[in-house]
C-alpha positions as CSV (number, residue, x, y, z in Angstrom):
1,X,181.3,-48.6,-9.2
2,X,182.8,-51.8,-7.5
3,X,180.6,-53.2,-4.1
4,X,182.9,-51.5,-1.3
5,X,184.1,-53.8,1.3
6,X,182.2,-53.6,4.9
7,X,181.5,-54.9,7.9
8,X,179.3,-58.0,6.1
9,X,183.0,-59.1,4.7
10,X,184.3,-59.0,8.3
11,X,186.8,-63.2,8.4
12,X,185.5,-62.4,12.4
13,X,181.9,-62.7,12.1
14,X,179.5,-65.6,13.3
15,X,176.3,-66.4,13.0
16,X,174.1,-67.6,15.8
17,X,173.0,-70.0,13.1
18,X,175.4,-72.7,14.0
19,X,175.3,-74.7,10.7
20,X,176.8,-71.2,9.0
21,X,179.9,-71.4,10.8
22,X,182.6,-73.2,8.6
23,X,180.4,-73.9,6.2
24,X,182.3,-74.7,3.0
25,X,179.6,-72.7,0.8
26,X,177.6,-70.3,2.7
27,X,178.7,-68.9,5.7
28,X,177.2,-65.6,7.0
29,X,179.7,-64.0,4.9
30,X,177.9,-65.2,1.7
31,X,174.0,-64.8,1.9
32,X,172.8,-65.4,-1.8
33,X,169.8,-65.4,-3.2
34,X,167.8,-67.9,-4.9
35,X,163.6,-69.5,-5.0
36,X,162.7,-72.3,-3.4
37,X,159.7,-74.0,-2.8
38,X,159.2,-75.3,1.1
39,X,156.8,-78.2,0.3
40,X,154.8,-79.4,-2.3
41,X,152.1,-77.7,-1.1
42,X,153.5,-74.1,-0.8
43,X,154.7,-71.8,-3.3
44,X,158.0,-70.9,-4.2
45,X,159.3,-67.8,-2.8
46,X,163.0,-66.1,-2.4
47,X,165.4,-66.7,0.0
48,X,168.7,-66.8,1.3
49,X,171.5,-69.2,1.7
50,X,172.7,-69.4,5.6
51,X,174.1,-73.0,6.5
52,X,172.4,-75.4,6.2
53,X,169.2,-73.3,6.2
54,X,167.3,-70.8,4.0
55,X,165.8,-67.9,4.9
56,X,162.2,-66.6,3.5
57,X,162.6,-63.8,2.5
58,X,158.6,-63.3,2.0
59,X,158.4,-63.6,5.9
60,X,161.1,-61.4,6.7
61,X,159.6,-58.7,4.5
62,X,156.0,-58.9,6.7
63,X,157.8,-59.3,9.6
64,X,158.3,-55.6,10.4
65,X,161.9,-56.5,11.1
66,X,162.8,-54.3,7.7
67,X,161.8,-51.3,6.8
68,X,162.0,-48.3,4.4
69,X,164.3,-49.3,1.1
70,X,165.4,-53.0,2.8
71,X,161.4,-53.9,3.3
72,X,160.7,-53.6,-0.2
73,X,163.7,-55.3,-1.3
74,X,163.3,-57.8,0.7
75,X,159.5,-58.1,-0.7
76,X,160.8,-58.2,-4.0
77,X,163.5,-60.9,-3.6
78,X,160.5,-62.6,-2.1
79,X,158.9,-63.2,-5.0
80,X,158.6,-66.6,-7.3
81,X,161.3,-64.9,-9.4
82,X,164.2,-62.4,-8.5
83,X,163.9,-60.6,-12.0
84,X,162.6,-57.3,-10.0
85,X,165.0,-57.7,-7.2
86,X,167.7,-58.1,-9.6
87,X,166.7,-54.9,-11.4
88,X,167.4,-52.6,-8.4
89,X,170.5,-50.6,-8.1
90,X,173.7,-52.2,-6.5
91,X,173.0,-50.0,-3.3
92,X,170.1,-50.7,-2.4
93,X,170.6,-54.8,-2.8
94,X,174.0,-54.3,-0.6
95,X,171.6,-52.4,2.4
96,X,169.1,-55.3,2.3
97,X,172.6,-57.6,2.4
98,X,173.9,-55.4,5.5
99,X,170.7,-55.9,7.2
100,X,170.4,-59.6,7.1
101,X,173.7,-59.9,8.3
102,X,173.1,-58.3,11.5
103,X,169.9,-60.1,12.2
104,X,172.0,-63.2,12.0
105,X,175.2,-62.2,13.6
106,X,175.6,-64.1,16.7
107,X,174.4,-62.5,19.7
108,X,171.5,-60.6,17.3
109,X,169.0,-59.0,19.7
110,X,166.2,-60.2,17.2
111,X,167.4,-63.5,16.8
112,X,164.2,-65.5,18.3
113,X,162.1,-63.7,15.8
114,X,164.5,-64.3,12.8
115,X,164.6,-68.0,13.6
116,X,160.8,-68.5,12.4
117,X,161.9,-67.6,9.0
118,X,164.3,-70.6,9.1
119,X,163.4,-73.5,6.4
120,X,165.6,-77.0,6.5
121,X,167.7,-76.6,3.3
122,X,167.0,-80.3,2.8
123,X,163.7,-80.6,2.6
124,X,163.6,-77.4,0.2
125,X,163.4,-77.8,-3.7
126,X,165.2,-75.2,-5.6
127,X,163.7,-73.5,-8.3
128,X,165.4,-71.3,-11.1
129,X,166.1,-67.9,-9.6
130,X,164.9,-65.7,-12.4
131,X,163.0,-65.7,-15.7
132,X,165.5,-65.7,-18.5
133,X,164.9,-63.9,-21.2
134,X,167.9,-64.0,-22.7
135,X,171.1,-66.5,-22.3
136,X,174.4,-65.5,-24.0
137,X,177.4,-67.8,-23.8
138,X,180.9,-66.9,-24.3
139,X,184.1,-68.1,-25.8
140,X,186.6,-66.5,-23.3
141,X,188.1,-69.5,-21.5
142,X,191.5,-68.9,-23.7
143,X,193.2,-72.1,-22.4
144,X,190.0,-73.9,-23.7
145,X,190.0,-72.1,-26.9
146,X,193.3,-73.1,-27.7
147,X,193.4,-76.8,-26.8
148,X,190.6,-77.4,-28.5
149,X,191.7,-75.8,-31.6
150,X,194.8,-77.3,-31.9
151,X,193.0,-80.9,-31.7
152,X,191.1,-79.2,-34.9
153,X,193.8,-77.0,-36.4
154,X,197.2,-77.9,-35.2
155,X,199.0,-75.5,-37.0
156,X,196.3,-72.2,-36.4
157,X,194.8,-73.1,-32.9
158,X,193.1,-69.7,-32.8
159,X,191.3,-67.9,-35.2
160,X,192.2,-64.3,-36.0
161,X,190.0,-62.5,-33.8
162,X,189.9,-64.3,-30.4
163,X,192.1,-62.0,-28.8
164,X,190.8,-58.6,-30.5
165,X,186.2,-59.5,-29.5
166,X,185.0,-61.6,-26.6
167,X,183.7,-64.3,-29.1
168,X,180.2,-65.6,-28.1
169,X,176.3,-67.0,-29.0
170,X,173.3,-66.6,-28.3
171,X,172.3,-69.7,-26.2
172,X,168.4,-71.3,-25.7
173,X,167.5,-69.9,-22.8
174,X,164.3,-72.0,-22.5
175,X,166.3,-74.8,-21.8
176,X,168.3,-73.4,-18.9
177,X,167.4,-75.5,-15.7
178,X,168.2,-75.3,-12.2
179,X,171.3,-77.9,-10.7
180,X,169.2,-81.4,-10.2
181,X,167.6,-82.0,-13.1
182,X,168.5,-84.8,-15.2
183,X,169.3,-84.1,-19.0
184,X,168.6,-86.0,-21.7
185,X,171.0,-87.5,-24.3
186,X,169.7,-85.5,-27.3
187,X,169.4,-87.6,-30.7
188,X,170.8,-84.8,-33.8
189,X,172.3,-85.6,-37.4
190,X,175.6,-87.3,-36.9
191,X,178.2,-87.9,-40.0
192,X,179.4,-91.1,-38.7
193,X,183.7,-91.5,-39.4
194,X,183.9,-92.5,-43.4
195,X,180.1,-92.3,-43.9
196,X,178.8,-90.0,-47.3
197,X,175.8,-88.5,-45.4
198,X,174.6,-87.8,-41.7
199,X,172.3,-90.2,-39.5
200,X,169.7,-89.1,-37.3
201,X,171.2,-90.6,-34.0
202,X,172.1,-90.5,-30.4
203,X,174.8,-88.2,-29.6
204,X,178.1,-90.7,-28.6
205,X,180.0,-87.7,-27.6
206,X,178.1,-86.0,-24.9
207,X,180.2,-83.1,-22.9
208,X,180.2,-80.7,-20.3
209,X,181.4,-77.1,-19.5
210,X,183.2,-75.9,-16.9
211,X,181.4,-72.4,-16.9
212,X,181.3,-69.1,-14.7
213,X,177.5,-67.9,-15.0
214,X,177.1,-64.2,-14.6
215,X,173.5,-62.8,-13.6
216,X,172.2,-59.4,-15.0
217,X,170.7,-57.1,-12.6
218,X,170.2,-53.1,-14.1
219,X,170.1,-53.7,-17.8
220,X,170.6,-50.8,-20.6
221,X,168.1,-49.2,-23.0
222,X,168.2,-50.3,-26.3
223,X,170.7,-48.3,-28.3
224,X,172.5,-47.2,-25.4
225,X,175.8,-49.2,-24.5
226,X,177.3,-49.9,-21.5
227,X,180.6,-48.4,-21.3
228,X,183.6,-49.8,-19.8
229,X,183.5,-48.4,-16.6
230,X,180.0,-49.0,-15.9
231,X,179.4,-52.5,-17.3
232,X,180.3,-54.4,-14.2
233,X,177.3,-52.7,-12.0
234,X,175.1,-54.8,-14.9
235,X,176.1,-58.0,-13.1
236,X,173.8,-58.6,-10.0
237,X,175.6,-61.7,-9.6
238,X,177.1,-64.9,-10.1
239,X,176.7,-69.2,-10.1
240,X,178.0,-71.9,-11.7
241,X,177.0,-73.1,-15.2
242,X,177.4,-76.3,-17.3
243,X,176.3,-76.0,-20.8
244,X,176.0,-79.1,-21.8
245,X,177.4,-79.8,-25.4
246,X,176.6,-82.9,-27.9
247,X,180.2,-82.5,-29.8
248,X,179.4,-84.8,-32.5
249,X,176.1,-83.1,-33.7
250,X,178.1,-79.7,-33.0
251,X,180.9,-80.8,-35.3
252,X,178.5,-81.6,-38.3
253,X,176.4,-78.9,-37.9
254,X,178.3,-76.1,-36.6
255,X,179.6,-74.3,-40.1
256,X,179.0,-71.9,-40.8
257,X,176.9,-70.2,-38.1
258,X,178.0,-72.0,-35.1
259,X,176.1,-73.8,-31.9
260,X,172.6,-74.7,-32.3
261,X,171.2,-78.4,-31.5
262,X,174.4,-79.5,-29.9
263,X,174.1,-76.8,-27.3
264,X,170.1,-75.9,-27.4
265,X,169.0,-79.5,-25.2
266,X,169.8,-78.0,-21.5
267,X,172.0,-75.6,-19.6
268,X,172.3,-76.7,-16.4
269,X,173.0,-73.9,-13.8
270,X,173.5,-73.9,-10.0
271,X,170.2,-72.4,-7.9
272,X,172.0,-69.7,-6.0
273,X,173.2,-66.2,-6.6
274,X,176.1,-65.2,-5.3
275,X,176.0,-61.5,-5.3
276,X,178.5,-59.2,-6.3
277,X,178.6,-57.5,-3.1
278,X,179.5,-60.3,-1.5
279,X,182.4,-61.5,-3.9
280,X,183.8,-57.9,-3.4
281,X,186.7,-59.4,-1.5
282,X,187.8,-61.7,-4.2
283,X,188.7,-59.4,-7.1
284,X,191.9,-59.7,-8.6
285,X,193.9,-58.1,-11.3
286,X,193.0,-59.6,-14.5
287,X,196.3,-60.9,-15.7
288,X,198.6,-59.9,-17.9
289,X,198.2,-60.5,-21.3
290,X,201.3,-62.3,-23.1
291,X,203.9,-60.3,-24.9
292,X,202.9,-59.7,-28.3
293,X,198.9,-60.1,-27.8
294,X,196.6,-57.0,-28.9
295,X,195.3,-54.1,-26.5
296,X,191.9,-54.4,-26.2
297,X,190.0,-51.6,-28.1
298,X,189.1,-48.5,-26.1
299,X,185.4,-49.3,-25.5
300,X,186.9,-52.9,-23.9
301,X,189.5,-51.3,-22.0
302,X,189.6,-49.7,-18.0
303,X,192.5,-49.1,-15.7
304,X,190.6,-50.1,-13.1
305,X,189.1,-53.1,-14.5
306,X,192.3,-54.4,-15.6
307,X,193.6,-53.9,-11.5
308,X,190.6,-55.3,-10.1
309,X,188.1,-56.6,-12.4
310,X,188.8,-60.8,-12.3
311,X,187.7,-63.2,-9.6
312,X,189.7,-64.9,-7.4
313,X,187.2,-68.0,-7.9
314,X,188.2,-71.9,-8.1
315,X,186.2,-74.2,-10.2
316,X,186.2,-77.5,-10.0
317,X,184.2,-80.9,-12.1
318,X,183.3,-84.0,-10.4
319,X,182.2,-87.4,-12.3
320,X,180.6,-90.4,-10.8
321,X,179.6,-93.3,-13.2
322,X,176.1,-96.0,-12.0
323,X,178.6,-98.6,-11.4
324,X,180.5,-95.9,-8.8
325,X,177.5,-95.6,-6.8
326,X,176.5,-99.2,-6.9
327,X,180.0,-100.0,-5.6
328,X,179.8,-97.0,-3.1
329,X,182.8,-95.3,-4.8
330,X,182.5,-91.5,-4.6
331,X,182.6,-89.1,-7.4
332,X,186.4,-88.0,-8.8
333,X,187.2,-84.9,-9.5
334,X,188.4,-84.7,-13.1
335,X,189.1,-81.0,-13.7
336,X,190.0,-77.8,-12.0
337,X,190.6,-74.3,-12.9
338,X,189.9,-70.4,-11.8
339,X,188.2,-67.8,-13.8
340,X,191.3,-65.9,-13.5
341,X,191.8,-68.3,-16.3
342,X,189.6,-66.4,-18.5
343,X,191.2,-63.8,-20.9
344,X,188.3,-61.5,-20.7
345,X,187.2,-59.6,-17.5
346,X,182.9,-60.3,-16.5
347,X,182.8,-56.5,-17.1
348,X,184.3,-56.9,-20.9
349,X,182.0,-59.2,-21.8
350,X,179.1,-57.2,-20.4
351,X,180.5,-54.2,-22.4
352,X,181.5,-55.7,-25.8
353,X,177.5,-57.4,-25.6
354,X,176.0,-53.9,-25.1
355,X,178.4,-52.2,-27.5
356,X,176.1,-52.6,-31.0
357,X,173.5,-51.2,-29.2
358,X,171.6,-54.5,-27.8
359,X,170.2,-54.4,-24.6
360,X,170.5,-56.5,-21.4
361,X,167.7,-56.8,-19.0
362,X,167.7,-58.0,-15.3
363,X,167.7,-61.8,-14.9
364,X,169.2,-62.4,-18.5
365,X,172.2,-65.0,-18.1
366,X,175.9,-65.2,-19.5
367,X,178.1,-68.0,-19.6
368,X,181.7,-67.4,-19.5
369,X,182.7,-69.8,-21.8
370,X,184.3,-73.1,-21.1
371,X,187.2,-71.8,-18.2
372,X,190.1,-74.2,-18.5
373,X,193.7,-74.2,-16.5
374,X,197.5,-74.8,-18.5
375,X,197.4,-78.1,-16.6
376,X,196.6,-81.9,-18.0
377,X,193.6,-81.9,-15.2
378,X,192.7,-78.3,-16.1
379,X,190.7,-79.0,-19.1
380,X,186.9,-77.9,-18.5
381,X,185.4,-80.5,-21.1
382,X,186.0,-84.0,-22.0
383,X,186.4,-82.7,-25.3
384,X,189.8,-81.3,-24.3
385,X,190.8,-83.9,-20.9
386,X,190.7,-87.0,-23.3
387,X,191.8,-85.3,-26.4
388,X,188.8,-85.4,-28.3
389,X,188.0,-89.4,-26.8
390,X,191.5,-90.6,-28.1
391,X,193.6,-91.0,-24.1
392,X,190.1,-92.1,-22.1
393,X,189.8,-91.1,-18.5
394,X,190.5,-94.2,-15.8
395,X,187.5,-93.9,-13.1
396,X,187.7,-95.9,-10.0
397,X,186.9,-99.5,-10.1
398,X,188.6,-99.6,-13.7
399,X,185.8,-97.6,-15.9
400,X,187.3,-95.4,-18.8
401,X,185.6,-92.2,-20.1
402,X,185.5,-90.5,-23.4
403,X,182.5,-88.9,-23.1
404,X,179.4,-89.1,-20.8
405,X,177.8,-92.5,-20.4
406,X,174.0,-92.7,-19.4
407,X,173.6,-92.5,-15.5
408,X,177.0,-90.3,-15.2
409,X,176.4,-87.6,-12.7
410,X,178.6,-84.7,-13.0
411,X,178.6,-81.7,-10.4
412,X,180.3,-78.5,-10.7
413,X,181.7,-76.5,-7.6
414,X,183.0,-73.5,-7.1
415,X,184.7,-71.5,-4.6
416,X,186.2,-68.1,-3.7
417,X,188.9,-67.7,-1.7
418,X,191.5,-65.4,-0.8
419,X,193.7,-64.4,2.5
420,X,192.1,-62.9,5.0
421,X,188.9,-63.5,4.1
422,X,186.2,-66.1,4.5
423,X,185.8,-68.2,2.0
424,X,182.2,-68.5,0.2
425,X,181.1,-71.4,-2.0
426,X,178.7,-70.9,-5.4
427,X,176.9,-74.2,-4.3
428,X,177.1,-77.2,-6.7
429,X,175.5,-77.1,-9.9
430,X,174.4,-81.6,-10.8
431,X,172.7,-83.1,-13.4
432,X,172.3,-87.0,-14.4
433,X,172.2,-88.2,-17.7
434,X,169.5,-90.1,-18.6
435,X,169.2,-92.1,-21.6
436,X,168.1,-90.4,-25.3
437,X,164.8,-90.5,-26.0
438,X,162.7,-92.4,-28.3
């Protein structure tokens, strides 16, 4: 069952919490969840996005503000991790949601006592919101698929069964880290152009994604599958993901089982979770496939997912080179897109994963796949913007960009938006790349 639109969704509310008002990511219509850690010294605990602000959640569950089914929810999005909070049903996240939203609507009757659980969002260090156990990445950014395959296969740009499976991997989930953390060039065997054998070397072709990241809350038995219709209530929520890709190791080592050192060094993702209930407003019909492509299978296929079962989200990459920020140039934006540019619903993906029989558990990740636009600037990887390094990007002050140089910092953004509503931000999701070891 979708999240049902209420008053929490209402383009008229305010917060007393000033900073909340306007603000281009977390406005009082948004509220996600996420850990942070308020000093050094002090454990991390859950909390909530408002403004500039975050709320601890750990205070507001003692507070005796909550109660009943909210109070423990609110104890167990306290925690150090969300895994349990995740794990509760859709209905009982959307009361706690409800409940925070009236304590911080303006003119909130317990607003003095709701202000002590204020932290500076500043002076907060985000943590990862949930223990992965698993991390699945998909191949259904179709406009990504296909641009990158015709660089590889001009004449066959996709491969038989793109548009029958939502094609995917099984990602390192051990290397997941939260938005802030630097990544590493990662050394892997290279065949240099002309050479007769691979070197052990630095990648040259470091990448990003432009990825959707989709957080599970109630999982599935094994054996059991997720059908169709119920798949979507799996996802808790959602952020921004960059899974960082080394294409030169990747194109050496890739046949014939796929991803592995190229993708395993880090996946960056952004520290909040924007829940489903509060991206209710922004579904969309998924669109229409092109004349001629396949129906989905029945176990892939819903009416209503079809009608309502996209997101009406914008994405966006950002790119600022050392010699930027020593000129005091600011970062340019060198892709956008929308995850209505998928060819796969969240919910498909969800269901096709489940569908052998494998089981999802709450605070296991997806990645949608690289989500690209039909536009020069809509490519979601360097891979695809440059043409595989052959037409470099121009940077300010004159730089030109293949790939990632050392000290490049890229942030992902994201935002939904749609008339009538407010529009919520998924944060930014940043990471710096720092030099290759040894």
């Amino acid at each position: 069952m979708r999240p049902p639109l209420d008053e929490t969704h209402d383009a008229a509310l305010q917060s007393w919490v000033e900073s909340a008002n306007g603000h281009c990511d977390f406005p009082i219509q948004n509220l996600p969840f996420g850990v942070f850690q308020p000093t050094p010294s002090e454990p991390p605990r859950g909390g909530v996005a408002i403004g500039d602000l975050v709320l601890d959640l750990a205070s507001a569950s003692a507070s005796g503000l909550l109660s009943g089914d909210v109070q423990a929810a609110a104890a167990l999005a306290g925690d150090a991790t969300l895994n349990a909070f995740l794990s509760l049903p859709g209905g009982v996240r959307r009361a706690l949601r409800r409940r925070l939203s009236a304590l911080l609507a303006k003119d909130a009757p317990e607003r003095d006592l709701t202000a002590a659980w204020l932290r500076p969002a500043e002076t907060c260090a985000m943590r990862l919101p949930a223990r992965i156990g698993d991390y699945t990445d998909f191949y259904a950014g179709i406009h990504h698929a296909e641009t990158v395959g015709r660089i590889f296969r001009p004449d066959n740009p996709l491969l038989p069964n793109y548009k029958h499976v939502p094609i995917a991997y099984h990602g390192r989930a051990s290397s997941v880290r939260v938005s802030g953390e630097p990544v590493r060039r990662p050394r892997g065997q290279v065949l240099p152009p002309n050479a007769a054998a691979p070197e052990f070397l630095p990648s040259a072709r470091l990448d990003i994604e432009l990825e959707l990241g989709m957080w599970i809350g109630p999982g599935n038995p094994l054996g059991e599958p997720l059908q169709i219709a119920d798949a979507e209530a799996a996802i808790a929520g959602f952020c921004l993901l960059n899974d960082w890709s080394a294409r030169d190791i990747q194109t050496w080592e890739y046949q014939p089982l796929g991803p592995f050192l190229a993708k395993n060094f880090m996946t960056s993702v952004s520290p909040w979770i924007v829940t489903a209930e509060a991206l209710a407003p922004f579904r969309v019909a998924q669109p229409r496939r092109p004349a001629g492509d396949p129906k989905p299978l029945p176990h892939l296929l819903s009416d209503d997912d079809q009608a309502n079962g996209a997101y009406a989200v914008e994405l966006e990459a950002w790119l600022q080179t050392s010699a930027m920020r020593a000129a005091g140039l600011d970062a340019q934006r060198i892709a956008s897109s929308a995850a209505t540019d998928l060819y796969w619903t969240p919910a498909q993906m969800v269901a096709h994963h489940t569908s052998g029989g494998c089981n999802l558990e709450a605070g296991d990740l997806l990645g949608s796949g690289t989500v690209s636009a039909p536009r020069i600037d809509g490519g979601g990887s360097l891979l695809e913007l440059t043409q595989s390094g052959r037409e470099p990007l121009t940077l300010p002050g004159g730089e030109r960009r293949a790939f990632l140089g050392d000290g490049d910092v890229v942030v992902l953004k994201g935002r939904a938006a749609r008339d009538g509503f407010v529009s919520i931000g998924l944060g930014e999701c940043r990471g710096e790349v720092l030099p290759a070891f040894g």
